[in-house]
C-alpha angles and dihedrals in degrees: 000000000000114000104252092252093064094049095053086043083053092049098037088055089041098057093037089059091047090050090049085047102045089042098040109129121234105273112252117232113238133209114272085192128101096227120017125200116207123194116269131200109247119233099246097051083051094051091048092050098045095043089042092044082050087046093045091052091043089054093055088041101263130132115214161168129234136195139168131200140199117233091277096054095254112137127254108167136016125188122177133183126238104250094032109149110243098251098057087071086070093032092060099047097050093053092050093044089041085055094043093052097044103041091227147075119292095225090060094055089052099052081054094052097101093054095045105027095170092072084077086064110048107116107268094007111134105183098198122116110256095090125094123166117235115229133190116192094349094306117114097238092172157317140270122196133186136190142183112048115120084255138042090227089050080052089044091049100046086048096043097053095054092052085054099040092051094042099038095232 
């Protein structure tokens, strides 16, 4: 008959290796080839979706920042408008650089925060709602943040309806 000690070491690594099994996440496929090319948001496309999220919130009341990102987080285009507090400038890029990096909504980070705390302090992540990733076919080519509306979801909104004015999805 085993000692005690080794049964409960059995069962323990047992149990661990069934966790890891049952909670595995799907393997990504990488890239056999030796340079890959994602698809990019164009400038253009980026300049059309920050000044129209800025002219959908102004037409609601609300002054705000805009920036949008490229897949990497890296800024492409930045609108502001005029009475913009200081801080939505900030605001808008971390949301879009917290969506970009992410792949998902910001509000929906948020509403995971208190069963993953540690999101709130990766470097240049903002978990607040007001970020939302562009995709085109599927692929995040980029983010849009907004900031300064009383509310995230007014921010997300604003941001939302100018990706799918100017892409037509």
């Amino acid at each position: 008959m085993k000692p005690m000690h080794k049964i409960l070491a059995t069962l323990t690594v047992s149990a661990l290796s069934l966790a890891a099994a049952q909670t595995a996440p799907a393997p990504v496929t990488l890239a056999t080839a030796v340079t890959v090319a994602p698809p990019s948001l164009s400038l253009s496309a980026a300049t059309r979706i920050a000044t129209l999220a800025v002219n959908n919130c102004a037409q609601l009341g609300y002054n705000v920042s805009v920036t949008v990102v490229d897949r990497s987080g890296v800024t492409l285009a930045v609108a502001r408008a005029e009475n913009a507090g200081p801080h939505t400038l900030g605001a808008s890029l971390g949301k879009a650089f917290t969506s970009a990096s992410a792949r998902a909504l910001t509000s929906d980070i948020a509403k995971n925060l208190p069963a993953n705390p540690g999101l709130a302090d990766i470097p240049g992540y903002l978990v607040l709602a007001g970020g939302a990733p562009i995709r085109v076919d599927g692929a995040v080519v980029g983010a849009v943040g907004v900031g300064g509306a009383p509310s995230g979801l007014i921010d997300e909104k604003c941001g939302t309806d100018a990706v799918t004015t100017v892409l037509g999805k």
